[in-house]
C-alpha positions as YAML, in Angstrom:
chain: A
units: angstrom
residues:
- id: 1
  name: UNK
  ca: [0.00, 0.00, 0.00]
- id: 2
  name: UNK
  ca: [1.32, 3.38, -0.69]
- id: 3
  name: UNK
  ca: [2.36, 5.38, 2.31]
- id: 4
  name: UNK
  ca: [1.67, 8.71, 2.41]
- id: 5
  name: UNK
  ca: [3.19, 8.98, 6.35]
- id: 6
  name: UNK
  ca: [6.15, 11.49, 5.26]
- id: 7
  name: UNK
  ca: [3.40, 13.47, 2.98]
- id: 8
  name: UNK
  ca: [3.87, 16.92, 4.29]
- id: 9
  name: UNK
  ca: [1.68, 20.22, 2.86]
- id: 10
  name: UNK
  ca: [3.17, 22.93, 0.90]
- id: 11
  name: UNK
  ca: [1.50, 26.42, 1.43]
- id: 12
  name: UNK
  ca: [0.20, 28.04, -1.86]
- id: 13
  name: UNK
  ca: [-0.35, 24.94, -3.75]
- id: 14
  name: UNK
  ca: [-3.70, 23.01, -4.38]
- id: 15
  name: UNK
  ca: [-3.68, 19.95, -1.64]
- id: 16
  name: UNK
  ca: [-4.95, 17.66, -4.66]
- id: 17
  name: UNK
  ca: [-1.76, 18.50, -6.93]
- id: 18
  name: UNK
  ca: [0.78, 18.30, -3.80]
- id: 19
  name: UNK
  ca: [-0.78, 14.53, -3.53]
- id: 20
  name: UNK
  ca: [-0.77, 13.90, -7.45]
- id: 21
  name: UNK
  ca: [3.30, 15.44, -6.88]
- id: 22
  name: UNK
  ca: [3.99, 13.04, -4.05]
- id: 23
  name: UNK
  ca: [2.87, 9.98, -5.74]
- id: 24
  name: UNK
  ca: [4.96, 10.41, -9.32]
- id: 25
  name: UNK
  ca: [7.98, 11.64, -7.13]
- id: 26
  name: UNK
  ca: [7.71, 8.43, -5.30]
- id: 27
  name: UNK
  ca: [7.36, 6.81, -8.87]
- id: 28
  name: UNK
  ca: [10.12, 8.63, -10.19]
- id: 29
  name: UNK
  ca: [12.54, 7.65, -7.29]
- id: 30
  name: UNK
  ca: [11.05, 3.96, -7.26]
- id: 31
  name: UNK
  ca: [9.50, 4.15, -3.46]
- id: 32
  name: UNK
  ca: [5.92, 3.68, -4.83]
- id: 33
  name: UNK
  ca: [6.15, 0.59, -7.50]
- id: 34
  name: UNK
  ca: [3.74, -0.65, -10.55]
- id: 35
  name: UNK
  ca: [0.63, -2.67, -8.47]
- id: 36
  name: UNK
  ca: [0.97, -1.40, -5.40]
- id: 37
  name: UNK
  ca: [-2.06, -0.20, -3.80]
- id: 38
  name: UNK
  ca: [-3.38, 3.17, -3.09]
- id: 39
  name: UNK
  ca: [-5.12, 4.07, 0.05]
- id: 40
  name: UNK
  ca: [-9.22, 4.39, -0.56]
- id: 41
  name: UNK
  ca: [-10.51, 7.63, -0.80]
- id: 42
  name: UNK
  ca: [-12.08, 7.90, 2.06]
- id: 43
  name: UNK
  ca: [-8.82, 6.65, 3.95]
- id: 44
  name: UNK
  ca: [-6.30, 9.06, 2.46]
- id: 45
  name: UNK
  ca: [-8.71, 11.76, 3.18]
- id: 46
  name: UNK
  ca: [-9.10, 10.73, 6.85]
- id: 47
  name: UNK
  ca: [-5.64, 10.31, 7.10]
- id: 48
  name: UNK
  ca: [-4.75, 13.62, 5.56]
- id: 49
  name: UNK
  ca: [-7.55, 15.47, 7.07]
- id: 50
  name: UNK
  ca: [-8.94, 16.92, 3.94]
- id: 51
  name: UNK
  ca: [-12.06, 16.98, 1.76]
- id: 52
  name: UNK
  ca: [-13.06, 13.60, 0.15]
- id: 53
  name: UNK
  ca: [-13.46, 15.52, -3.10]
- id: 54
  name: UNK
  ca: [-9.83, 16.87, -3.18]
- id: 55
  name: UNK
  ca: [-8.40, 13.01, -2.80]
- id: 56
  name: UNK
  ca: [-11.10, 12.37, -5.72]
- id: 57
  name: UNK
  ca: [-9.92, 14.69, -7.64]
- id: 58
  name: UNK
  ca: [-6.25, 13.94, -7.58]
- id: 59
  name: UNK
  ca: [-7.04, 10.04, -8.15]
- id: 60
  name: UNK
  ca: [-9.23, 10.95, -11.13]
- id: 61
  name: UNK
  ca: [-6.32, 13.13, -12.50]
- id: 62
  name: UNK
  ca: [-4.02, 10.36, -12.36]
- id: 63
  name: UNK
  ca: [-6.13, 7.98, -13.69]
- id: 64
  name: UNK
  ca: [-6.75, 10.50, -16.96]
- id: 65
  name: UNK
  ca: [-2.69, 10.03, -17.13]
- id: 66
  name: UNK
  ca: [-3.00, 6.32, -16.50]
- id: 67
  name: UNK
  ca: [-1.09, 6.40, -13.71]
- id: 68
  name: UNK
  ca: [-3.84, 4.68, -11.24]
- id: 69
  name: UNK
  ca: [-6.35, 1.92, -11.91]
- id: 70
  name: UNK
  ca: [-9.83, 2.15, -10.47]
- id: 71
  name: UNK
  ca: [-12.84, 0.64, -10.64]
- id: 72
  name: UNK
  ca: [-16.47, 1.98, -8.64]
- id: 73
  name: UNK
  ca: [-16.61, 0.16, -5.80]
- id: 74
  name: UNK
  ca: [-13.18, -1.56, -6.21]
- id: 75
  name: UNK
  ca: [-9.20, -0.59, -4.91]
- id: 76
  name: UNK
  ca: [-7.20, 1.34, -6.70]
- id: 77
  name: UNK
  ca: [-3.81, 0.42, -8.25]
- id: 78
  name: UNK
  ca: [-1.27, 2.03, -9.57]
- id: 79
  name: UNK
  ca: [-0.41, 1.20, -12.96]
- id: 80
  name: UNK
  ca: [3.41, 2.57, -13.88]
- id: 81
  name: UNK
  ca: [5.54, 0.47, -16.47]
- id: 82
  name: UNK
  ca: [9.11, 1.30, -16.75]
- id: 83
  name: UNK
  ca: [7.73, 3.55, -19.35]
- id: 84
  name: UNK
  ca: [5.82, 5.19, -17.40]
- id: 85
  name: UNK
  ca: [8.38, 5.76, -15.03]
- id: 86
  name: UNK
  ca: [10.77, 7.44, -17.37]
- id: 87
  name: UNK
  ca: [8.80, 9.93, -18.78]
- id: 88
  name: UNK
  ca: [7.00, 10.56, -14.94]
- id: 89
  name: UNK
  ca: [11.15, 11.20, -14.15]
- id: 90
  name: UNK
  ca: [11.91, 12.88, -17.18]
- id: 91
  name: UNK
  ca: [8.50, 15.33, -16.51]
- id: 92
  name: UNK
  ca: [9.88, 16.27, -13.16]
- id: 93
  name: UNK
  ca: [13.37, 16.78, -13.70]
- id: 94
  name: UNK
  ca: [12.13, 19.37, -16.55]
- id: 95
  name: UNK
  ca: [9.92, 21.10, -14.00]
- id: 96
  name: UNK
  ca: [12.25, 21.25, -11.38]
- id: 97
  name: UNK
  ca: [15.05, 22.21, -13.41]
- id: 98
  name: UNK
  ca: [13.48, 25.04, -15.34]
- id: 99
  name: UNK
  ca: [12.11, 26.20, -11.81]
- id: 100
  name: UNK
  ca: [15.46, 26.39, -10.99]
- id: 101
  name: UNK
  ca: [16.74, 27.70, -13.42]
- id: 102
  name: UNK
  ca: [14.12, 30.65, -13.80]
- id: 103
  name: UNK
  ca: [15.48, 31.47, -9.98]
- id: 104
  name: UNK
  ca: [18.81, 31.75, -11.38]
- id: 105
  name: UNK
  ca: [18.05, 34.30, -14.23]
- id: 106
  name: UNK
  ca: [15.70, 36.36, -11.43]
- id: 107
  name: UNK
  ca: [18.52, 36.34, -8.82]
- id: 108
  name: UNK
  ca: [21.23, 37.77, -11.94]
- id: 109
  name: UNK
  ca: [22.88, 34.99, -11.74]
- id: 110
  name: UNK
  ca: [25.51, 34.01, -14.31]
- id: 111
  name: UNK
  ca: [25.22, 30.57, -15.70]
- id: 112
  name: UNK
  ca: [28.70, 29.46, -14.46]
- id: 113
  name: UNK
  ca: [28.23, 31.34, -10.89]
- id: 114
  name: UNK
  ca: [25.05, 28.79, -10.92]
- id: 115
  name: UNK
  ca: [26.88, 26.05, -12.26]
- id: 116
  name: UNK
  ca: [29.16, 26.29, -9.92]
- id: 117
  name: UNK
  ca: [26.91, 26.34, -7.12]
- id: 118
  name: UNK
  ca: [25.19, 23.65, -8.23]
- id: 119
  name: UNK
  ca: [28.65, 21.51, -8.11]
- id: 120
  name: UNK
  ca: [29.11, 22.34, -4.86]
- id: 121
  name: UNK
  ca: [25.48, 21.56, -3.15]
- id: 122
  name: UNK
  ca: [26.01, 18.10, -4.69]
- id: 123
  name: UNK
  ca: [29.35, 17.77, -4.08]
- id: 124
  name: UNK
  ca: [28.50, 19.04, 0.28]
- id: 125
  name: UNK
  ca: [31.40, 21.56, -0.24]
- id: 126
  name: UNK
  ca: [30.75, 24.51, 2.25]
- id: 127
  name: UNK
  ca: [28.96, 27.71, 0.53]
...
């Protein structure tokens, strides 16, 4: 069963795309694998402590992507070949990179100074 116990909320997003983000970042790094079971509706919600329709709404948005599997009545699945997986991981790493980016170009910041900085975050060099 997916987990959602290190789910945390992000101010200024929608709580039904901050669950849709959780669940293809745990694709993406491989935590949440192809069959495993999402919570019910009514569970998540419960165990998030929001509105039945916003867990709806973000299950019904994967499933247009075919991420999850549902059926009335019936679990839900998730549904994520290696395929799937790639381009979920290639989508994100797009995003988050042109996010980045963007913060770069507002901040004046050269694209070597940024390289740079870059290298060292991943590297754990002191700033």
């Amino acid at each position: 069963m997916i987990s959602f116990e290190d789910f945390m909320f992000v101010d200024g997003c929608p709580i039904y795309l901050q669950i849709i983000q959780y669940i293809k970042r745990g694709i993406a790094s491989e935590t949440i694998h192809n069959g495993e079971e999402a919570p019910s509706r009514r569970a998540l919600s419960a165990l998030l402590g929001v509105n039945p329709n916003t867990i709806q709404k973000a299950y019904h948005n994967l499933e247009e992507e075919g991420i999850l599997t549902s059926r009335s009545g019936a679990k839900s699945y998730l549904c994520a070949d290696q395929k799937t997986v790639e381009r979920i991981r290639r989508e994100l790493l797009i995003g988050d990179t042109k996010e980045w980016v963007n913060a770069m170009k507002q901040l004046n910041i050269s694209k070597e100074e940024a390289f740079s900085l870059a290298e060292n975050i991943w590297t754990a060099k002191e700033l």
